[in-house]
C-alpha angles and dihedrals in degrees: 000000000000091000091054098046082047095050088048110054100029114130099009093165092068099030128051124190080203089059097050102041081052082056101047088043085053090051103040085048091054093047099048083047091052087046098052093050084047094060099029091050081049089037090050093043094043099048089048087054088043088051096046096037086065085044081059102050083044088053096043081054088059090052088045094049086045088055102042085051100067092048089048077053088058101035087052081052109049082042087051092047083042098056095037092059087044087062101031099037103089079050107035095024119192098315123168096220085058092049092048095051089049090045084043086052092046100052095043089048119028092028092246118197098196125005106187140176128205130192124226086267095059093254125135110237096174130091116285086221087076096053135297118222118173127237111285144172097264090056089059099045080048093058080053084066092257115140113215115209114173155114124257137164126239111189099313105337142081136231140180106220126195113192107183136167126247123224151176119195092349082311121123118214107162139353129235117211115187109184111200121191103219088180092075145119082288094058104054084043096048102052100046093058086038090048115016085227127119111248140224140175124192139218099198103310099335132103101242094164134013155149094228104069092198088069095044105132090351113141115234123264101213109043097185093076087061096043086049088052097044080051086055099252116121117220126209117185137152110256147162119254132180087337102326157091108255132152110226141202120214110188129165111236108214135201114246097272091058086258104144119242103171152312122278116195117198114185139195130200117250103211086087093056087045086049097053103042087051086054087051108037101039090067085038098051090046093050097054090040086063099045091045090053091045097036083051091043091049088048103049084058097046083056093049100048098029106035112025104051090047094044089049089060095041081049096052082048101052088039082073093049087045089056126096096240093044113188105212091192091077111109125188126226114275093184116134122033099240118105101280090057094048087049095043077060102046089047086051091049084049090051089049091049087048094050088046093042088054093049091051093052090046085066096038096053091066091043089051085045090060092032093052094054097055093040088061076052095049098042091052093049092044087050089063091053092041094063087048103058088039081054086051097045095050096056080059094056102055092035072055099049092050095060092049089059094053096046085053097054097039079051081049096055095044092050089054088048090053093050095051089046080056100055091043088052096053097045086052089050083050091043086053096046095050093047089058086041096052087040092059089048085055093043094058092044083054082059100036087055096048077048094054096038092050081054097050088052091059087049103052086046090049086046091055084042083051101040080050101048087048091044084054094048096051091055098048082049090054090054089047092055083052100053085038083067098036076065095046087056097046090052090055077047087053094040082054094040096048087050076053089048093054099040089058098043104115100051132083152331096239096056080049085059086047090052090047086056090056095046088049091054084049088073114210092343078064111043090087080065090053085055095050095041090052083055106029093108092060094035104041093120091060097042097094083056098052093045088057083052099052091041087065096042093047088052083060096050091046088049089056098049088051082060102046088053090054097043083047089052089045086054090042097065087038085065097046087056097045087058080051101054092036090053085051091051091049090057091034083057087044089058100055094042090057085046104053095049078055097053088036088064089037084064096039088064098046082049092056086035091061092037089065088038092056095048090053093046086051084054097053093043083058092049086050101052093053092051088046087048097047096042071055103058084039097059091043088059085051087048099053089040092054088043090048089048096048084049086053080048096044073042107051085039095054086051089053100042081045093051095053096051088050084053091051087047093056095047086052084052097056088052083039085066101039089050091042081053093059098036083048088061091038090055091044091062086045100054095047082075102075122082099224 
């Protein structure tokens, strides 16, 4: 306390509390005073924005209702031209001459783009001089009996379409479309007379129509206002067009439905929000200027007055508790209830506290000094019991420390066990897998053998189909050798019957009929000695020749039938060992069929055999996961033991680490005391000081 009160009135001569907390009121007063014509010069300029900026929504209204107007002209006329054709159209009908007058009225008065009529099929049946759109949806929807009433936007422009159907008695025969442009020469005439702002509509980011002829077709130089009022966000900023300050409003104008056509930007000149801030701020600038002079020069005499004179007595009293000899008998003057005489109070209450506060330690020096000699005697005797319990303590830690070692290599082991009970699970799970495996493999060669043998019994039947059709043919090959030497016979016959023949010549007509008869009974080999007998009056004198003739012919014959007999008798015995092969093919058959219903019941019983395998192998995979579960919950026991005996080891090193910090303690006791004993005399001489 006595530093402080040191540090605050030194040098008083050359440096005044007073002084500096004039200073720091002049200061605080000048700043708040800056600060007021700060907020109120923002205040003033940002109420006048925010004034205007709702002007400017007001005014972006305007453009919106003037817009919306045009399209409510061209909606009044298609439902004009709607209900006229609803009372005239059993008289007038759908004439195109009608249409074309009403087409001809719409575009003079309501400054129609397109006027077109459509038939109940969707065709256009007016003239294409009054506008051709093509088919689309909303015609459609129109013959459905739906009215269309919107804005779109066609290249730079837009329009405000009606599309409504045409009836007659609830019935719709045709459908009539206007197209109107709103952004058009009325519009940039109509809101700046309505808003006394320039005007200006975009395509993208170019300046397709506008008030302000420097930005015509210009492309704008900040795109993100654009991008904010697609989103559906307006933006209003101070900026700088065609050579001036104007703050500007940039809004989307939508279609009925929210869908987005274009930007419009309506801007006002800023010179009228400057004007008026400059008429409002220069009175009010004067005005704070005066009350802060004569607020700064009010205060300076209050301090002086008020604060300096008192603070120069508290000073002269607080000087004397500052002192080295200080007299704490000395009370100030309370006299007076402003805030120097409460504090002249509080200082003599503190002078009070501190005289009481002397006496006290006064009493309480001589106790210490008592208390500080048995404590050296307690802390030497604390720092003996202290090394036997750490020697205790440490026996605990390593008895701990081998059962930790113990837990962690029985955990170890059964880790080791688990893992083991893994892989032999597993194998088990792969032995199971390939014995169903194997077991479908079996299953399809089952099928695959009552396929084959199936197939064996078919062809064992084919091969006795077979051994009776050749059996069938060698018997029909056997009459043919016969008739083959029936033939044989009947050509010697023909060889005797042809000597006959030219021996005879030469007689009569009647022995050439008889030799017809024979040739006839010769078959084909004797239909040349029909001929001859037909002729053999006029030919007798050939006829020696011609026997000689047939003799050799008939040697040929007789040669080719020798032929075919022995060919016939060749084929014979083929046939006889083709019976053979076929009846040892038939055994041969017999054979695999028996073999393959052996080997059918063979894998019957493997099948049976790796069903019982795989449900054995399913038991064992049970077993194994029990065991695997209970080496688990084993391990986990061994888990939390090891964990509770590494918290008894944290334990047990924490309490020696504890107990030889409570050693050290007591070591710095015993010096505590030592050192208390010399403060204790220290304080005692500086006590003695003060007058009490």
């Amino acid at each position: 306390m006595r530093f402080s009160l040191n540090r605050l009135f030194k040098n008083s001569s050359n440096k005044s509390v007073a002084t500096f907390i004039i200073g720091m009121l002049a200061i605080g007063i000048l700043l708040y005073s800056g600060l007021m014509f700060i907020i109120v010069r923002l205040n003033l300029n940002g109420g006048l924005t925010d004034y205007f900026s709702k002007s400017m929504e007001d005014k972006a209204t305007i453009v919106r209702e003037e817009m919306l107007f045009s399209l409510t002209e061209a909606e009044n006329t298609a439902k004009w031209i709607q209900q006229y054709f609803a009372d005239s159209y059993e008289e007038i009908g759908y004439e195109r001459a009608t249409m074309n007058g009403l087409a001809t009225y719409a575009k003079e008065f309501f400054d129609a783009k397109n006027i077109v009529f459509f038939n109940k099929w969707g065709m256009q049946i007016s003239s294409p001089k009054y506008g051709v759109v093509p088919k689309t949806p909303k015609i459609r929807s129109a013959l459905e009996g739906e009215e269309t009433v919107m804005f779109e936007r066609a290249g730079d422009i837009i329009f405000g379409t009606v599309i409504l159907p045409l009836k007659s008695n609830d019935e719709i025969f045709g459908v009539v479309e206007i197209r109107v442009p709103v952004s058009n020469d009325e519009l940039l005439k109509t809101v700046p007379q309505y808003t006394g702002c320039e005007f200006a509509i975009f395509s993208d980011d170019i300046v397709t129509m506008t008030t302000l002829e420097a930005l015509q077709d210009s492309t704008i130089t900040n795109p993100e206002y654009l991008e904010s009022s697609k989103a559906g966000n307006p933006v209003i900023v101070a900026e700088e067009l065609d050579g001036q300050k104007y703050l500007s409003y940039y809004f989307p104008f939508n279609d009925q439905n929210g869908e987005y056509l274009t930007t419009i930007l309506i801007a006002q000149k800023l010179d009228i929000v400057t004007s008026v801030a400059s008429k409002i701020f220069t009175p009010f600038f004067g005005a704070i200027l005066l009350f802060t002079i004569l607020l700064l020069v009010g205060f300076t005499l209050l301090i002086q007055w008020k604060v300096r004179k008192p603070l120069a007595k508290v000073h002269k009293a607080v000087a004397n508790l500052s002192s080295g000899d200080a007299d704490l008998t000395v009370r100030l003057n309370e006299n007076g209830g402003d805030e120097f005489a409460r504090l002249c109070a509080e200082v003599n209450k503190f002078i009070a506290m501190l005289q009481q506060i002397i006496i006290d330690l006064n009493y309480s020096q001589r106790t210490l000094q008592v208390v500080s000699e048995n404590l050296g005697t307690n802390a030497q005797s604390s720092a003996s019991a202290t090394a036997q319990i750490l020697a205790n303590i440490e026996s605990v830690r390593k008895q701990t420390m081998s059962q930790t070692k113990a837990v962690t290599n029985t955990t170890n082991v059964l880790e080791k066990s688990a893992q083991s009970m893994d892989i032999l699970t597993d194998m088990i799970g792969r032995q199971s897998d390939g014995i169903s495996n194997s077991s479908a493999a079996i299953e399809e060669m089952l099928g695959n053998i009552s396929a084959v043998s199936a197939s064996s019994h078919k062809m064992a039947e084919t091969f006795k189909q077979l051994e009776g059709t050749v059996d069938n043919g060698n018997t029909k090959l056997a009459r043919l050798t016969e008739k083959v030497n029936q033939i044989a016979e009947e050509s010697e016959m023909l060889m005797q019957a042809n000597s006959m023949i030219s021996r005879i010549a030469s007689e009569t007509n009647l022995l050439a009929m008889n030799a017809a008869i024979e040739a006839a009974h010769a078959g084909d080999a004797g239909k040349g000695f029909s001929v001859v007998a037909e002729e053999i009056r006029k030919l007798a004198e050939n006829s020696a020749v011609q026997s000689k003739n047939i003799t050799s012919e008939l040697k040929e014959i007789s040669n080719s039938i020798q032929d075919v007999v022995d060919l016939s008798r060749d084929s014979q015995s083929a046939f006889v060992d083709i019976v053979e092969q076929i009846s040892s093919t038939d055994r041969i058959i017999n054979e695999i069929d028996n073999s393959m219903s052996e080997q059918e019941i063979a894998s019957r019983q493997v099948f049976d055999s790796l069903a019982g395998m795989k449900n054995q192998s399913q038991e064992v995979s049970d077993k194994g996961l029990e065991v695997s579960r209970s080496i688990l919950a084993v391990t986990q026991d061994m888990t939390s033991v090891n964990q509770i005996s590494n918290t008894i080891q944290g334990s047990m090193d924490e309490m020696s680490t504890g107990m030889q910090l409570i050693g050290d303690g007591t070591q710095g006791v015993s010096e505590l005391a030592s050192r208390t004993k010399d403060s204790v005399e220290d304080m005692s001489g500086k006590l003695g000081q003060f007058k009490v």
